[in-house]
C-alpha positions in Angstrom: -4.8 10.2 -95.9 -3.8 9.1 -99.4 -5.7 7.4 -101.8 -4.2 3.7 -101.5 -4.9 4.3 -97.1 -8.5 5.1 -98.5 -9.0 2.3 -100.6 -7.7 0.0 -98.2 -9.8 1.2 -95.4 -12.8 0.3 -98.1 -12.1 -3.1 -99.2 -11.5 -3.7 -95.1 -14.9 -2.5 -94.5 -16.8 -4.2 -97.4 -15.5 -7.6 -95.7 -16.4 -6.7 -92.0 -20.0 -8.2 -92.7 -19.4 -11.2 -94.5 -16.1 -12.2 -92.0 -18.8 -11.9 -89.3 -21.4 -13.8 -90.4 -18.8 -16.2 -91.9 -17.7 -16.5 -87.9 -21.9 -16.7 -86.7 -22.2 -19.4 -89.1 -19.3 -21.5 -88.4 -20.2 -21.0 -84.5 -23.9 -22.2 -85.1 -22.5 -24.7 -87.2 -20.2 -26.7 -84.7 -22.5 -25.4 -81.3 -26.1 -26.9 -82.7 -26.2 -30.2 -82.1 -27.7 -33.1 -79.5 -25.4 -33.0 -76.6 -25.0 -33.3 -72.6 -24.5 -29.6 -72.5 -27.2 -28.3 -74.7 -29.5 -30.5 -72.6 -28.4 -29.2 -69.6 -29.1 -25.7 -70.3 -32.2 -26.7 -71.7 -33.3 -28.5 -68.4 -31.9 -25.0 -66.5 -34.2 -23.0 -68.7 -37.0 -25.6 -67.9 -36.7 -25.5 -64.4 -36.0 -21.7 -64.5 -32.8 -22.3 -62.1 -29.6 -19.9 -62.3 -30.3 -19.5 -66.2 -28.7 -16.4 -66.5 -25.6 -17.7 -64.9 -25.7 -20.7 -67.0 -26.3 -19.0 -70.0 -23.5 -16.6 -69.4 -20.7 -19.1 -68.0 -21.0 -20.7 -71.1 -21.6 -18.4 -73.5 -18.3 -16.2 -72.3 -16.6 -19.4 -72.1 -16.8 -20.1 -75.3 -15.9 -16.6 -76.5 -12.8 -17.2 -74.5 -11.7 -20.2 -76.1 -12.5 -18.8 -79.7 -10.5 -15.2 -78.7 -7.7 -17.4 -77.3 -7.7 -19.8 -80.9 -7.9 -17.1 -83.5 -5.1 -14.7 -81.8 -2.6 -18.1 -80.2 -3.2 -19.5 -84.0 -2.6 -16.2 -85.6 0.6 -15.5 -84.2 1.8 -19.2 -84.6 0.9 -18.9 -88.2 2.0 -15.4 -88.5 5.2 -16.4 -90.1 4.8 -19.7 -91.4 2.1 -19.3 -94.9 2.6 -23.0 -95.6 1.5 -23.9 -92.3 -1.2 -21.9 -92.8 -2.3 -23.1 -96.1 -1.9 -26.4 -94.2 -4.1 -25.7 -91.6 -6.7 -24.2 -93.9 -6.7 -27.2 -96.0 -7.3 -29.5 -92.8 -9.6 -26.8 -91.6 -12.0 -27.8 -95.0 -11.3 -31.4 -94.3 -12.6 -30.8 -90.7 -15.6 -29.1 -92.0 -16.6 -31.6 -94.4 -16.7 -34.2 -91.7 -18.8 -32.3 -89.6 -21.4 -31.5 -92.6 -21.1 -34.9 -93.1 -22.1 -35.5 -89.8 -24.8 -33.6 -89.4 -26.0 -34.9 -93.0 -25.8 -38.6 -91.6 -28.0 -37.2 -88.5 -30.7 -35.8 -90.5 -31.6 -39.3 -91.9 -32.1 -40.5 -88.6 -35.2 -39.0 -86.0 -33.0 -38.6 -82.9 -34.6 -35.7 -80.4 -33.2 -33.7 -77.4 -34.8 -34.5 -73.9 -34.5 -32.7 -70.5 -36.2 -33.4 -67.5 -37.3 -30.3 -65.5 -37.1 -32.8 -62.4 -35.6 -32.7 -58.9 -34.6 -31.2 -56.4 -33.2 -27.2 -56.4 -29.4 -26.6 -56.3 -27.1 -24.0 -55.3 -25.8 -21.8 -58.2 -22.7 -22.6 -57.5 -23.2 -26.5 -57.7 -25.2 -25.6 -61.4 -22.0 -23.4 -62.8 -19.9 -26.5 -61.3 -21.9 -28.9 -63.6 -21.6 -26.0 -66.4 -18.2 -26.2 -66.0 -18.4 -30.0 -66.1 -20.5 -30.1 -69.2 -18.0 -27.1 -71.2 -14.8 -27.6 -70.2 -14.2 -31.5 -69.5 -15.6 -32.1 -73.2 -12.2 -32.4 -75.5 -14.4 -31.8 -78.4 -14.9 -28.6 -77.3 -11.0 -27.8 -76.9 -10.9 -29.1 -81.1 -14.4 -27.1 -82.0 -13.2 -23.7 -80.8 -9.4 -23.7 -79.8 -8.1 -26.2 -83.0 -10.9 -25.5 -85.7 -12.4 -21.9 -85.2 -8.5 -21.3 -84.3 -7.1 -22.1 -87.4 -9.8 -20.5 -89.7 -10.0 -17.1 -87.8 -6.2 -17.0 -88.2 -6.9 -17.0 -91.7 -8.6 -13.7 -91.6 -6.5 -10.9 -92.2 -5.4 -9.1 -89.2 -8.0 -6.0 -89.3 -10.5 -8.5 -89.4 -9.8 -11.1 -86.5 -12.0 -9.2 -84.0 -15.2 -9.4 -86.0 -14.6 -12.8 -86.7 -14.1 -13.8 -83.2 -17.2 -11.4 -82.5 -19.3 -13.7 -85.2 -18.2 -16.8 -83.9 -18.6 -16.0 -80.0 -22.3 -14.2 -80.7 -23.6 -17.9 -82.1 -22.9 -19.2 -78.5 -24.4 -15.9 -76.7 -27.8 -16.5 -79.4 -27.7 -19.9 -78.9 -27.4 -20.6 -75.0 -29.6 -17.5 -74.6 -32.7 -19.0 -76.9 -32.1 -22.6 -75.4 -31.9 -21.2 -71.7 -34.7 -18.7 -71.9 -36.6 -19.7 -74.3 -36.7 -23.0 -73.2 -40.5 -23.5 -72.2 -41.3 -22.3 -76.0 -38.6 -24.2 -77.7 -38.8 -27.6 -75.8 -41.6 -28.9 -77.7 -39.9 -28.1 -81.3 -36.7 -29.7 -79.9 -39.0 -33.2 -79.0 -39.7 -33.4 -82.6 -37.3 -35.5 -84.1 -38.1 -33.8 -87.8 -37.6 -30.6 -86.0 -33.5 -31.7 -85.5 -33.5 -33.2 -89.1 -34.1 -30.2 -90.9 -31.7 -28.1 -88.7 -28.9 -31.1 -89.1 -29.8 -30.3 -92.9 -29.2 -26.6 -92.6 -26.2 -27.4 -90.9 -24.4 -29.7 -93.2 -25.0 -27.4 -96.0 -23.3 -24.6 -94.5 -20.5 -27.0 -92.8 -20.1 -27.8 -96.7 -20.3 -24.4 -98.0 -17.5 -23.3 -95.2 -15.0 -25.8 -95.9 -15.2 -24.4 -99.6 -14.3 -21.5 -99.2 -11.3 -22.4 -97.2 -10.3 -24.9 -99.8 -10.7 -22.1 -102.3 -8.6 -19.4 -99.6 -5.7 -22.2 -99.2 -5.4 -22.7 -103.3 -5.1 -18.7 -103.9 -2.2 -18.7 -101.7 -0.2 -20.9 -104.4 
């Protein structure tokens, strides 16, 4: 193994942490947020119905569509760099609207409700309403296909898998706290100040993300 193999295996692993985390955050980012499916898995956890399956189905789900965006955008963009500059610079665009967003939601006390009522249903009838709730959402086709896509492609190639592992372990945490840890959470979650400081948290790191993709597409010139 020469020296320059060496080296390069070095610098690859120095980024390994910050491409994952730069992946969780992104994937926390763009999943935390008021919403039909959040409330549903939050009204499984509740009611303690299927919440493993639910938990799962859309965790994996979502894992899927980030795997399928980073490596279909990756090889799309393998041989075009201006289209990928492009994409990076509408990637930060992107991101600043969602931080903007969320920054818009924090001044106002909004708060996540789910009724642990009615009657018990079949698993399969609760992953058909999963299913409902994940994949009949187009925002969730832009969020993970169209905007994790584009930035993942980014990463170098070494790299790809432990950004798709970041971004896809925010859904796993995140459906997994809301589903099982519903009975503890649901109180925080009825506090609207509860969902201002997280839209806060939020923002800043929406704005902090598209940054550093603004600052990735200019190095390319």
């Amino acid at each position: 193994m020469t020296s320059t193999t060496i080296t390069t295996l070095t610098d690859t692993a120095s980024l390994v942490l910050p491409i994952t985390f730069q992946g969780l955050a992104l994937g926390l980012g763009l999943i935390v947020a008021i919403g039909a499916q959040n409330a549903f898995v939050l009204r499984q956890g509740l009611r303690r119905e299927h919440v493993g399956a639910v938990v799962l189905f859309c965790a994996v789900t979502d894992a899927a569509l980030i795997a399928a965006g980073v490596l279909g955008m990756a090889q799309a963009l393998g041989d075009s760099p201006n289209l990928a500059r492009a994409l990076a610079l509408a990637g930060a665009v992107f991101l600043a609207l969602y931080g903007w967003q969320a920054l818009q939601r924090a001044r106002r006390r909004q708060l996540l409700q789910a009724s642990a009522d009615g009657d018990g249903l079949r698993q399969g009838a609760v992953l058909a309403q999963a299913a409902a709730f994940t994949l009949l959402n187009p925002h969730v086709y832009l969020d993970t296909v169209l905007l994790v896509g584009s930035i993942g492609a980014q990463q170098p190639p070494a790299l790809r898998g432990w950004f798709i592992a970041g971004a896809s372990s925010a859904s796993f945490l995140w459906f997994g706290s809301l589903g099982y840890g519903a009975r503890w959470l649901a109180p925080m979650f009825a506090r609207p100040r509860a969902w201002q400081v997280l839209d806060g948290l939020i923002s800043l790191t929406m704005f902090m993300l598209s940054a550093l993709l603004v600052r990735h597409a200019l190095a390319g010139l």
